[in-house]
N, C-alpha and C positions, 0 to 999 in steps of 0.2 A: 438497559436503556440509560439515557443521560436527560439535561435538562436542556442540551442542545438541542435544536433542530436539524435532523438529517446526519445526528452522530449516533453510533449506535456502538456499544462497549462489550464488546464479547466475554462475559464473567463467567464462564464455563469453570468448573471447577480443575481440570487439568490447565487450563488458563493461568488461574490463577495459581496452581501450582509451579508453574513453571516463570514465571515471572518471578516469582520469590527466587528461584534457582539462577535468573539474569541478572539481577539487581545488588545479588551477594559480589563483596570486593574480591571475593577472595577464589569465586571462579573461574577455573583455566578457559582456555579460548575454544578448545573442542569443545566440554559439555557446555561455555557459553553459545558456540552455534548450534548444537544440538536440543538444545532447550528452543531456541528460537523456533528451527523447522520444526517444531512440536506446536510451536503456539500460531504459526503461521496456518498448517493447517487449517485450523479451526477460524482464523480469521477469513483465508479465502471461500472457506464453506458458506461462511456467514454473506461474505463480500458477493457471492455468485448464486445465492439462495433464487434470483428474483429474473435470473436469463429465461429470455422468453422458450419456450417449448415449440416444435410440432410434430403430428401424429405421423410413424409411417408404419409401412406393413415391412414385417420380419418374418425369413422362413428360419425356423427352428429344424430340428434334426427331427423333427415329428411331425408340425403344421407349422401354418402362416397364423401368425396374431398381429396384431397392432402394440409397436409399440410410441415410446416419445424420443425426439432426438433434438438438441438445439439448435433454435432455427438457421439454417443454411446460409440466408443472408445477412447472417450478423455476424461480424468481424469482431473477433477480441483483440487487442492490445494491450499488451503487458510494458508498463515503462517506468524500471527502477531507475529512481534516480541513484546517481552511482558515488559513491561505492560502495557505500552499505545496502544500497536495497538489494545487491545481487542476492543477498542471501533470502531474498524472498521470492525472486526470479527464478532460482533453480527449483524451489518448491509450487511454483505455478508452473515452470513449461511440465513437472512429472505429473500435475494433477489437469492440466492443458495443454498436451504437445502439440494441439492443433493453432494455437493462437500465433500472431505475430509479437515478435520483441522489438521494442523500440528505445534502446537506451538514451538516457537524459544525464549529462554529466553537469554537476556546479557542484563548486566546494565553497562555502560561508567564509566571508570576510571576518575575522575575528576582532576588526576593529571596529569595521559600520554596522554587522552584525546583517550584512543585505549575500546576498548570493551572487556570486561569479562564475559565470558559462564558461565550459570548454570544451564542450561536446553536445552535438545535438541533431541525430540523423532521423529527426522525424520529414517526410516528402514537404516541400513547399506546398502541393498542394495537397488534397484529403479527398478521393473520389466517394461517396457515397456517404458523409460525414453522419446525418441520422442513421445509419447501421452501422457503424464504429461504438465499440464497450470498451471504454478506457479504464485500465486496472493505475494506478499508479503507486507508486512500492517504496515507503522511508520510512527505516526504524523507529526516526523520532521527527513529531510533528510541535518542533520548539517555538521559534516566533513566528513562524505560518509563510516567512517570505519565502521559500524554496517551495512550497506548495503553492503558493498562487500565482510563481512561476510558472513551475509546470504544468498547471491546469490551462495556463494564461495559455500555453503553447497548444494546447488542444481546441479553446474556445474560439482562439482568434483564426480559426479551423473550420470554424462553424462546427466544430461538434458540439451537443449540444449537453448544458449539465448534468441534466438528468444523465444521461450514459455515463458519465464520470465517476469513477468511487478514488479515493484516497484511501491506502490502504498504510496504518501505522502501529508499530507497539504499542508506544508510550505518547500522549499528548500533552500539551501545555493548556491549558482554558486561554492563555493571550491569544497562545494560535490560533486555537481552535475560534475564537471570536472573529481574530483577524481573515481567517477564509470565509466562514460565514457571510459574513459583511460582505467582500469579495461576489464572492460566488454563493450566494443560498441555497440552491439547488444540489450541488454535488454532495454525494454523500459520504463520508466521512467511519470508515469501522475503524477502532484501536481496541488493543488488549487493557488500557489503561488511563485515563485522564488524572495525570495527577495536579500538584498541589499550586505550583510554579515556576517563573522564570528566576534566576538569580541575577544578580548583575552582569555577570558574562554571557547571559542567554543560553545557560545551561538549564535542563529541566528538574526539578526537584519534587522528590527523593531522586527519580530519573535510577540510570544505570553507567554514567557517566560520559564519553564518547563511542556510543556503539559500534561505528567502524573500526576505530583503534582494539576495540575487546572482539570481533568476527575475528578482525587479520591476524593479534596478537602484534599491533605495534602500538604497546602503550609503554611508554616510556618512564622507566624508573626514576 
């Protein structure tokens, strides 16, 4: 739990192990993605606890029982913002192959510190917007504008909050305020709320730029 409203901190103790294991400088770039699909599980677990259910009849190789299955009419949506959230995208379609993918591409101005679009293949329009579950997928939730982005692109959708989860490692408390504010309603699971921003709008302790340590382009 946090002291947020509608953020919810998955401290599982493998969690937290493996966080410690992203955060070290000195880890390579496999066991750093390998640590991540480890903690992402546990995030999407937490993120999908709350899909609605319903009853159907199963023949088993013995009898017919009842069992539960998620309900039919509701459309999941998987949309990593790129290019780091792929690495949480490939760990949802294995645990949801049934969902749609809908990439969201922006990369952060390093000067205004605001997010710039370059890709964005969600439908102009959104048929049946109340049964749309939108997952949304970035390592780091640092000063919140790339999140309220791309929530913004689902709302003005008319989907509605409530269906929206933001799904991140590490967050900032700016950010995490600044969505809030935004959008009160969506809800928000990270592996980590840490401490804060620095003046570059990096997050601290943080684990420094998560895409550069997925791809291995961090530069010497």
């Amino acid at each position: 739990m946090s002291d947020f409203k509608n953020v919810c901190v998955v401290n599982h103790p493998l969690c937290c192990h493996n966080l410690s294991i992203i955060r070290n400088k000195e880890t390579s770039a496999e066991v750093f993605r390998n640590a991540i699909r480890r903690i992402t599980y546990l995030l999407f677990y937490k993120a999908t606890e709350e899909l609605e259910l319903e009853a159907i009849k199963i023949e088993t190789p013995l009898e017919v029982c009842e069992g539960k299955t998620l309900k039919r009419n509701k459309e999941i949506i998987i949309a990593p913002i790129l290019r780091a959230g792929l690495i949480f995208s490939d760990v949802a379609n294995e645990i949801m192959p049934f969902a749609t993918v809908r990439h969201i591409g922006m990369y952060r101005d390093e000067d205004t510190l605001t997010p710039v679009w370059y890709y964005n293949k969600i439908p102009v329009e959104v048929e049946h917007p109340e049964d749309k579950i939108i997952l949304i997928l970035d390592p780091m939730l640092a000063t919140g504008n790339s999140a309220i982005d791309s929530i913004k692109l689902f709302t003005n959708k008319k989907v509605p909050q409530e269906n929206i989860r933001f799904i991140s490692l590490i967050s900032a408390p700016e950010g995490l305020r600044k969505v809030q504010d935004a959008f009160p309603n969506v809800k928000i699971i990270t592996a980590s709320i840490d401490n804060c921003l620095n003046e570059q709008g990096y997050i601290r302790p943080g684990l420094g730029d998560a895409g550069d340590r997925i791809f291995n382009t961090v530069e010497n």
